[in-house]
N, C-alpha and C positions, 0 to 999 in steps of 0.2 A: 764238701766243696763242689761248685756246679760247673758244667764243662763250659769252657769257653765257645760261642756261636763263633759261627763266621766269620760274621760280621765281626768280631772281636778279636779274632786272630787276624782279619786285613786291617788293623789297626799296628800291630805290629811289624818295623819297617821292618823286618828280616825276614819276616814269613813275607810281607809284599813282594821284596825283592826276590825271594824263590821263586815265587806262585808267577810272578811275570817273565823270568829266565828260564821258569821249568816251561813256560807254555810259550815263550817265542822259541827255546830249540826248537820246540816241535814244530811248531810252522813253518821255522826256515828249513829244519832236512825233510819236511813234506814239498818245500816248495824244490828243494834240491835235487830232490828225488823225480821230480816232475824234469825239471831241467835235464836231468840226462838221459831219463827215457824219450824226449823229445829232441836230444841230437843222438842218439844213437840208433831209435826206434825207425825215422826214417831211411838209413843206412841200413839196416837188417830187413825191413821190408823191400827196400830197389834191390838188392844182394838174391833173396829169395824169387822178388818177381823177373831175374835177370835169369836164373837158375832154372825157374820153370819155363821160360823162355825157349831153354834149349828141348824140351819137348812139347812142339806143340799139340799134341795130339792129349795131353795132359794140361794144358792153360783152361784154370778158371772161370770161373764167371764172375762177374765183381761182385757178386753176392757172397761166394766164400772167400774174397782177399781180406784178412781183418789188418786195420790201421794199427800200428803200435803207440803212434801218436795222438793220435783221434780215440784211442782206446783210452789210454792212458789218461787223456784230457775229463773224459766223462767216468772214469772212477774218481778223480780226483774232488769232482765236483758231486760226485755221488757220496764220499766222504764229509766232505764241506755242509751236504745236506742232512745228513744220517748225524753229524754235530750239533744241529739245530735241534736236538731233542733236550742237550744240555742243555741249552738255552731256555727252551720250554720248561723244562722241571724248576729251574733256579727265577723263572720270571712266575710262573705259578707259584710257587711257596715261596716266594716271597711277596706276593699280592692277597695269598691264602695268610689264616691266624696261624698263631703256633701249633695249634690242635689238631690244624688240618695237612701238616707237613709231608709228615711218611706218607700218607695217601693217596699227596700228588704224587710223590718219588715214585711208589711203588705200582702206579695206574700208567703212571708216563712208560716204567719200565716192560711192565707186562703189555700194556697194547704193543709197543714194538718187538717182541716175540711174537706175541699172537700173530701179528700184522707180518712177520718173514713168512710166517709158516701158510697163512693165507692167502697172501698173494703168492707164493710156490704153488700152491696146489691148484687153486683155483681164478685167484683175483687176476693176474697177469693174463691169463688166456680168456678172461671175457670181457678183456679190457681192452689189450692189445693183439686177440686173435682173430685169424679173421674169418666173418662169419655174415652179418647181414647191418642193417645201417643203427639196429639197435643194441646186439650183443656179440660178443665173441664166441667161438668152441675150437679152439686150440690151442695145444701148448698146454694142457691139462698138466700138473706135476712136472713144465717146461718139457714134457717127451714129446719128440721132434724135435728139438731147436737145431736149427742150421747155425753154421758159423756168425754168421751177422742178422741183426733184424731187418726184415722189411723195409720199414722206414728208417735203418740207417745204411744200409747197403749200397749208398753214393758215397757216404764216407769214411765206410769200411769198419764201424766200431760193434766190436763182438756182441754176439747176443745176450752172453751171461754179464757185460756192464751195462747194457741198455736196461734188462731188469733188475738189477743193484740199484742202477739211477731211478728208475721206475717206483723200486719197493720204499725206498727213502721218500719219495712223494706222497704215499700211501699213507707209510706211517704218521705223518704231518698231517692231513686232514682227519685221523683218529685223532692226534692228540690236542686240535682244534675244538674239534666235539667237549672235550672232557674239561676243559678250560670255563666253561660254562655252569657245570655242576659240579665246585667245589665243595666241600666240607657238608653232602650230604646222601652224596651216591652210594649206596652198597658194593662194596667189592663185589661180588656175585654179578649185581646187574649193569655194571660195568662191563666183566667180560665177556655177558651174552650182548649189550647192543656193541660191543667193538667188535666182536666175531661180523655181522650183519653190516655194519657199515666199512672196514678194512675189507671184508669175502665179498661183498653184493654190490652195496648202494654207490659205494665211489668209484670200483670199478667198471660198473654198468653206465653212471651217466656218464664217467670219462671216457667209453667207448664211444659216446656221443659226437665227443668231439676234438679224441685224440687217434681213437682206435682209427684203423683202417676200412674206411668205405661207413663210417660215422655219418648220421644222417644231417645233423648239426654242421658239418663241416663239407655239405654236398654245393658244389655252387651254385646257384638260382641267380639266375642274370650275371653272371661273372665275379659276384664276390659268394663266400661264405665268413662264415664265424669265423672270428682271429684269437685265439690267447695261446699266447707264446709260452708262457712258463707258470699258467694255473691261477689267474686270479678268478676264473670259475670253477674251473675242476676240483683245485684243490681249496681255492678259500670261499668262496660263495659256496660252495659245498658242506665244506665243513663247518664254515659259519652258519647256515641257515638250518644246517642239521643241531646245530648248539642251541639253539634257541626254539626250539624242538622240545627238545631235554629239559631244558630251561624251564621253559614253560608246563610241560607236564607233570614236572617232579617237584615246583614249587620253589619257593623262598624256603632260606635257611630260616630256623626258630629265630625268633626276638627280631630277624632282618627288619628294619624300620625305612620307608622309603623316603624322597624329600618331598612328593605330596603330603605325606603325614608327621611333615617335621623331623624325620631324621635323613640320613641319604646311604651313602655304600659305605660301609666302613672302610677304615686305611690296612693299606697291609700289614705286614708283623716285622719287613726286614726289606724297606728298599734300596741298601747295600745289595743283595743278592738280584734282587728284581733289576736293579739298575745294568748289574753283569751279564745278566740271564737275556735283557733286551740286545745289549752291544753283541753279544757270542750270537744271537741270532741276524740280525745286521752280518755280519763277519758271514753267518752261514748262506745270506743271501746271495752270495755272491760264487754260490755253485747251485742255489737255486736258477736264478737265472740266467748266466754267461755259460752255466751247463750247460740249458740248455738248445745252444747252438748245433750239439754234436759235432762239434768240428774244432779243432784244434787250430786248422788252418783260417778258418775265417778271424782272422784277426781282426779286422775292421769293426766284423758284428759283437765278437765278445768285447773289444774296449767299447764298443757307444754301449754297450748293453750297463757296461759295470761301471761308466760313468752316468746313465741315465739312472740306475739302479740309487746309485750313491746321491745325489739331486735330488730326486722324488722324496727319499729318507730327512733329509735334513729341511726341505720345505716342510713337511710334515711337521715334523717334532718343532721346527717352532714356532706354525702357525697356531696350530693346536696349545704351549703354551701359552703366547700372545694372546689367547682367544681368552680363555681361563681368568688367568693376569683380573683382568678387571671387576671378577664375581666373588673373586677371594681377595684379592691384592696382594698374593702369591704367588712366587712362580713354583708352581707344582711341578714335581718330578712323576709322577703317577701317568701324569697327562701328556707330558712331555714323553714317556718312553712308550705309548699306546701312539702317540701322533705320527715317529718317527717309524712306527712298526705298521701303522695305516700308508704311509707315503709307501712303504716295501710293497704292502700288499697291491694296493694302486699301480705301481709300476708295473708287477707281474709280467700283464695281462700286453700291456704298448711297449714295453720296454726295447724290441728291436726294430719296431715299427716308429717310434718317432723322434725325435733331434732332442736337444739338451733344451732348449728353452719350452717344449712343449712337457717333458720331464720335470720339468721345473712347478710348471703350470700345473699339474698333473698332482704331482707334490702340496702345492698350496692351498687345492683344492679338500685334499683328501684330510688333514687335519680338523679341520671344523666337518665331515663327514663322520669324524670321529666322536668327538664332543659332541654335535648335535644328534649321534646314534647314541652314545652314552643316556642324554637327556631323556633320549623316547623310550630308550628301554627300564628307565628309571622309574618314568611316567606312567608306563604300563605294568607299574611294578613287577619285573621280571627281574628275579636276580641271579645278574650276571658277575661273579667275584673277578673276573679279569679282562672283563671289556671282550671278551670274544665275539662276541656279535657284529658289533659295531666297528671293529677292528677289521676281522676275517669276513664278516659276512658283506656290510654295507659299506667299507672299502675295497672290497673285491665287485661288487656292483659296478662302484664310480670308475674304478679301472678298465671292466671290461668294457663300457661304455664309451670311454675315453680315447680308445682304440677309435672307433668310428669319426671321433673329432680332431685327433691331430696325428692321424696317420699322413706324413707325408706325402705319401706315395713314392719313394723311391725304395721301399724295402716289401710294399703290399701295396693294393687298391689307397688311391687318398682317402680322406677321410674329410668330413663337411667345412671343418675350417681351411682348410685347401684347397676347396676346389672339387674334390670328387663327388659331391653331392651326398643324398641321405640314404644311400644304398647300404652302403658297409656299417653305419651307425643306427639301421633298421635289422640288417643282422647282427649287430652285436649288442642290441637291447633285448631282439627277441630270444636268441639262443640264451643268453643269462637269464632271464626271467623262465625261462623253460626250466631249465638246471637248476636255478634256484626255488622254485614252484613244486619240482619233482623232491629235492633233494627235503624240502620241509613236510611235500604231504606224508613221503614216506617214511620221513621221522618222526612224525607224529604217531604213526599208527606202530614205528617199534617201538615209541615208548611205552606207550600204552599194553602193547604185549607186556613189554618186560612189567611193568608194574603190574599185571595180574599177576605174576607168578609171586609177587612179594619182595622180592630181591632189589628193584628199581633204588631205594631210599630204606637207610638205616632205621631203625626204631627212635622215638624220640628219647630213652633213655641215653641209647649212644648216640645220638647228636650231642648230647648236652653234656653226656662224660666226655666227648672229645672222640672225633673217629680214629683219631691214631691207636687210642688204647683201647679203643671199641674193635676196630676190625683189624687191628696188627700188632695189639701186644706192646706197644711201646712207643713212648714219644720220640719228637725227632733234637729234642734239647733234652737235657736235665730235670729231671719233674720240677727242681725247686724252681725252672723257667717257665716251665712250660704253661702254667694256667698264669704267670702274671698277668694283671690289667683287665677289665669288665669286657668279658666276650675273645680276650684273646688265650 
């Protein structure tokens, strides 16, 4: 008798009604929990800065006072982040066949080990240490850390949640990458190019232009580079390094393109893809109102989490609308890539510009999807979950976008405002840097890795299915698992 999927127990209202009661408790005593660290946090912090008061020869520097509030706000949202991997695993294998299941689970899981351990030792200090406008060297194995970081020492939040929030970003453009080569990467040369791009690649260009004294982020005539929450760092990054991968390792066997009469095939369960999209959605929203650092700026994290939410839903249903008329369907596939491009889009303006530019932003970004979808289609690159076109060339249109409807009341305007083609000269040139860097060097570690052999499975275990090829067991019931031509 074969196990029941998923998909097949959210059919069952009892399981439904669990599965939604066991995961809003959680939310509400996470969010509970937040709530009374932030009225009591600020009471224990004036209590102690009243205490150290009475000697002053002992008073601080604001660099060691840590916020309990401000602290509290960026684990939260470091949590929120570090959840988006669920998201990832369940919108990957469920866009991957059934064959290819376990190997997204098991690749999702192990790059985020790798990736704590990585950025501990080395990623974080040549990222965010400070050292010259291209790399870091400090904070090796985090020795040294003072109480607060650098760049959060205005608002007092501890140095060991600044890298919690940090290392949840990391993990995110690794598992970017891998979303590109499903169903044919060898485990082996998975965890050499993840070591290499979570250790080096995205640590280094992100010192570019998050690190301290980042050359990307140097002002020349009074503006520099803007992305607020990673639509370069982390998804032009990682998108551009996907298609990298993509492109060196090939099409899966039998893949048929729609120049040649066939196109991408469908996934195996968009039940789970569907949830795996919303749980990321949900996680965006300590992606970006994170990061504020500040628990106090109230203003900037509701416009942040209202523009975030806008961008998202232009998205998804430009992107379907778009489709609508080549199929006379409304695709779910397209529709949850559209609403996850609007995310990525926002990134980058999200505290820099008003709701109707968010909007705009959003609307934009949907047909940047679909029309990336087509080119990568075109050039026959096979991409199983739109990673490119999603992460990469939605993260383009974002950071871009920054330069066009920055208002100027939170940064420099931007050209539909008024501020001329200053800030949208540096925000085309620093992304096309970033993403130039991030592809030439992914090309050449693919390339490594596939000398050594390990890059891509044998063609026996493509074809038996890499779940039983490289782990010993499918992720259904065998009598499931090979139903239907190719899944």
């Amino acid at each position: 008798m074969s196990q029941p999927t998923l998909r097949q127990r959210l059919r069952d209202p009892e399981r439904r009604r669990f599965f939604v009661t066991y995961l809003s408790g959680k939310m509400l005593g996470l969010i509970a929990a937040f709530g009374v660290v932030l009225t009591v946090g600020p009471w224990l912090t004036g209590s102690a800065a009243h205490a150290l008061g009475m000697h002053p020869a002992a008073a601080p520097t604001i660099d060691d006072v840590v916020s309990a509030s401000n602290t509290a706000w960026v684990l939260v949202a470091a949590f929120l982040v570090f959840f988006m991997q669920a998201g990832f695993m369940m919108l990957e294998a469920g866009f991957a066949r059934t064959r290819e299941v376990v190997n997204v689970l098991q690749e999702c899981i192990v790059d985020t080990c790798l990736c704590a351990l990585l950025f501990w030792a080395f990623g974080f200090a040549l990222m965010f240490g400070r050292g010259n406008g291209f790399i870091g060297h400090e904070f090796f194995f985090l020795n040294g850390a003072p109480a607060t970081y650098g760049l959060t020492g205005a608002t007092g939040v501890s140095f060991m949640a600044f890298f919690l929030f940090q290392f949840a970003f990391a993990d995110t453009c690794s598992t970017i990458t891998s979303g590109a080569m499903v169903g044919r990467t060898g485990f082996v040369g998975d965890l050499l190019y993840s070591v290499v791009v979570s250790g080096f690649i995205y640590p280094i260009i992100g010192h570019w232009i998050w690190g301290p004294g980042g050359w990307l982020q140097t002002n020349r005539g009074g503006v520099h580079m803007l992305d607020f929450a990673g639509s370069t760092v982390v998804h032009t990054v990682g998108g551009f390094i996907a298609l990298a991968g993509a492109i060196v390792l090939g099409p899966r066997l039998g893949r048929k393109f729609k120049r040649d009469g066939g196109g991408l095939p469908p996934g195996h369960d968009l039940t789970i893809a569907a949830i795996g999209g919303v749980i990321l959605w949900f996680g965006w929203y300590g992606f970006n109102p994170g990061s504020t650092l500040s628990a106090l700026d109230a203003a900037g994290i509701g416009r942040v989490a209202t523009n975030t939410t806008l961008a998202a839903a232009a998205g998804g249903l430009t992107a379907m609308a778009l489709v609508y008329p080549r199929v006379k369907k409304w695709d779910m596939g397209i529709t949850i890539n559209g609403f996850l491009g609007g995310l990525v889009a926002i990134t980058a303006p999200c505290y820099y510009v008003n709701a109707t530019g968010a909007v705009l932003i959003g609307l934009v970004a949907g047909p940047v999807v679909v029309y990336g979808i087509d080119l990568i289609e075109h050039f026959r690159i096979d991409d199983p979950i739109g990673a490119v076109a999603v992460h990469g060339l939605a993260g383009v249109w974002g950071t871009w976008s920054v330069g066009l409807f920055a208002t100027g009341q939170w940064s420099p305007a931007g050209l539909l405002w008024g501020g001329g083609g200053r800030l949208l000269f540096a925000q085309v040139w620093g992304n096309l840097v970033a993403g130039a860097a991030a592809f030439g060097v992914g090309v050449a570690l693919f390339v490594a890795v596939r000398a050594t052999g390990t890059l891509r499975v044998s063609r026996e275990g493509e074809l038996e299915g890499i779940d039983i090829h490289e782990h010993g067991a499918p992720a259904y019931h065998p009598e499931a698992a090979y139903m239907g031509t190719g899944h």
